[in-house]
C-alpha positions as CSV (number, residue, x, y, z in Angstrom):
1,X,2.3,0.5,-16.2
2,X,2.6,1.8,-12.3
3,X,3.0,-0.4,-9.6
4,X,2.5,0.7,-6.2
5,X,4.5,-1.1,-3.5
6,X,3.9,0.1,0.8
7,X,7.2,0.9,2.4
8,X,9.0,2.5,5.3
9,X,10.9,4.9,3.9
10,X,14.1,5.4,1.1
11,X,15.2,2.2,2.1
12,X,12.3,0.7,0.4
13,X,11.9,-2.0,3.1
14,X,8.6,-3.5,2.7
15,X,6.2,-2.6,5.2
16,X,3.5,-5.2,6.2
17,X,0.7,-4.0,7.2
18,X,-0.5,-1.5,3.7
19,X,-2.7,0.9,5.6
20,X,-0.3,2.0,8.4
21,X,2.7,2.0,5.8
22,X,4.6,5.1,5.8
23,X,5.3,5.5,2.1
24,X,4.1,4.1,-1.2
25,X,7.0,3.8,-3.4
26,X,5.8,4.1,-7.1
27,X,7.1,2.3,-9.7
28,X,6.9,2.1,-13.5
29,X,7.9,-0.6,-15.3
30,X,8.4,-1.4,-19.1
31,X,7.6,-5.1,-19.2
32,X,11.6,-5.9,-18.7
33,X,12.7,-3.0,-15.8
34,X,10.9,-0.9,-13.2
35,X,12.0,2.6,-12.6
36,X,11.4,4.4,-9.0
37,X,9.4,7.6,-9.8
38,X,9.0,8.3,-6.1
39,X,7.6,8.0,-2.7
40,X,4.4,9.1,-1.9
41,X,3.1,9.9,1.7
42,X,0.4,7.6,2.9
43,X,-2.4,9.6,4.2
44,X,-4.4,7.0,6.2
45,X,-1.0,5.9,8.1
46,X,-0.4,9.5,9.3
47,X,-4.3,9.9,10.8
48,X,-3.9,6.2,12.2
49,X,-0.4,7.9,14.2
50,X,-2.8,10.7,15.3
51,X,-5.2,8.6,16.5
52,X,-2.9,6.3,18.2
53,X,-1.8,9.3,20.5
54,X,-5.4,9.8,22.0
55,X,-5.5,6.1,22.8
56,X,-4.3,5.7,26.4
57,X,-3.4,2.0,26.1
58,X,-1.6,2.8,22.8
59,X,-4.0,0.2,21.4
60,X,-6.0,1.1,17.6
61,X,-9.1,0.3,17.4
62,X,-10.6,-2.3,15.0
63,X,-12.7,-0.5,12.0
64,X,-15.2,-2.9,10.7
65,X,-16.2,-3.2,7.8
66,X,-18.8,-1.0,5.9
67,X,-19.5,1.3,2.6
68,X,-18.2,3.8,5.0
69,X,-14.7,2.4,5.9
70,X,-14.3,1.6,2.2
71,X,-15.5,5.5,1.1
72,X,-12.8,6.4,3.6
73,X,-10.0,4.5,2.5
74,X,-10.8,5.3,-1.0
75,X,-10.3,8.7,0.0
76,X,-7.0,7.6,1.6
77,X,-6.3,5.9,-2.1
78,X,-6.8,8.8,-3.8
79,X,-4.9,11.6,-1.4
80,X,-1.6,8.9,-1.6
81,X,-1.9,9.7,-5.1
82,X,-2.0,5.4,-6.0
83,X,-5.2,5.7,-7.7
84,X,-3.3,5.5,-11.1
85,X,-0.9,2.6,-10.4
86,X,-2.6,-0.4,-12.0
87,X,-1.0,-2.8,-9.1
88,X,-0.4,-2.6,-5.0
89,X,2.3,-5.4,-4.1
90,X,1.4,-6.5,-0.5
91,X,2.0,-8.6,2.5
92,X,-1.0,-8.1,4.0
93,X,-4.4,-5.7,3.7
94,X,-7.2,-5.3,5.6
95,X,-10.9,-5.8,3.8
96,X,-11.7,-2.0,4.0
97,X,-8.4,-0.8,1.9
98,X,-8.6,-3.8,-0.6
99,X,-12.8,-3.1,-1.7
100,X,-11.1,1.1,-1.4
101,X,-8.2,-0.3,-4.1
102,X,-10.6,-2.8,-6.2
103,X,-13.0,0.5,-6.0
104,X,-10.0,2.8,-7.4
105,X,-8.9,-0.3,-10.1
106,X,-6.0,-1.2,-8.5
107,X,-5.1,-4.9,-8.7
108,X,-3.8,-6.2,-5.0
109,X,-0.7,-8.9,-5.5
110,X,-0.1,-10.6,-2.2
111,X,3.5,-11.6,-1.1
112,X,5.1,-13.5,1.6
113,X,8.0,-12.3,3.8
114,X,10.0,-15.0,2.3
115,X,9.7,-13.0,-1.4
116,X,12.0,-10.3,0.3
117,X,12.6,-7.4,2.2
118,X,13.1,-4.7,-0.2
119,X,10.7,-3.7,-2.9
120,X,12.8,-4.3,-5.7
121,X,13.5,-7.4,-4.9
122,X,9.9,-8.5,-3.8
123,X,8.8,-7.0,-7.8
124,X,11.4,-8.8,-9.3
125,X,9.7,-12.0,-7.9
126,X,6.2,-10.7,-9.4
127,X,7.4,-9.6,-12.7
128,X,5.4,-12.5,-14.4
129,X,2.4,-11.3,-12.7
130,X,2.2,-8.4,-13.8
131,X,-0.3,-7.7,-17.2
């Protein structure tokens, strides 16, 4: 099974907020271990960066949410390349990328800060969770 986790980079620090994450670190695990297989580039964080340059104020804007925000994260979904992992470990994420994940059949597992900093550590705490 893969299990897809958003970080910030090597480090694999967990990064809160799953849309703007840098990375997805992708993980496979065996039922007993998980083995890294890589990071992969989140596509929707880097056209969020772009966007944040043309914003004077520095401010995003607020998508709401529609079939088209969800077509467009799925999009996202796919080009990150998580469409296959069978789980997304979060701290938070927004409406539009969960329906994009639930669309794709990725299972969301929400975490709290107090679960960890680093990926491995935060899946070692879902291990049981996982199916």
């Amino acid at each position: 099974m893969k299990v897809a986790v958003p970080v910030s980079g090597e480090n694999l620090e967990i990064f809160t907020r799953t849309g703007r994450a840098p990375f997805f670190a992708i993980f496979e695990f065996d039922g007993n271990e998980f083995k890294l297989l890589g990071l992969n580039e989140n596509t929707h964080a880097h056209e969020h960066d772009e966007e944040e340059h043309k914003h004077e104020n520095g401010h995003g804007h607020q998508e709401e949410h529609t079939a088209d925000e969800v077509e467009h994260h799925h999009k996202h979904v796919k080009a990150s390349k998580i469409e296959d992992c069978d789980y997304l470990i979060v701290r938070a994420v927004g409406p539009n990328m969960e329906d994009a994940l639930k669309l794709a059949g990725v299972k969301v597992i929400k975490v709290r800060k107090k679960d960890g900093e680093n990926a491995l550590e935060v899946l070692e705490k879902v291990k049981g969770e996982l199916k």
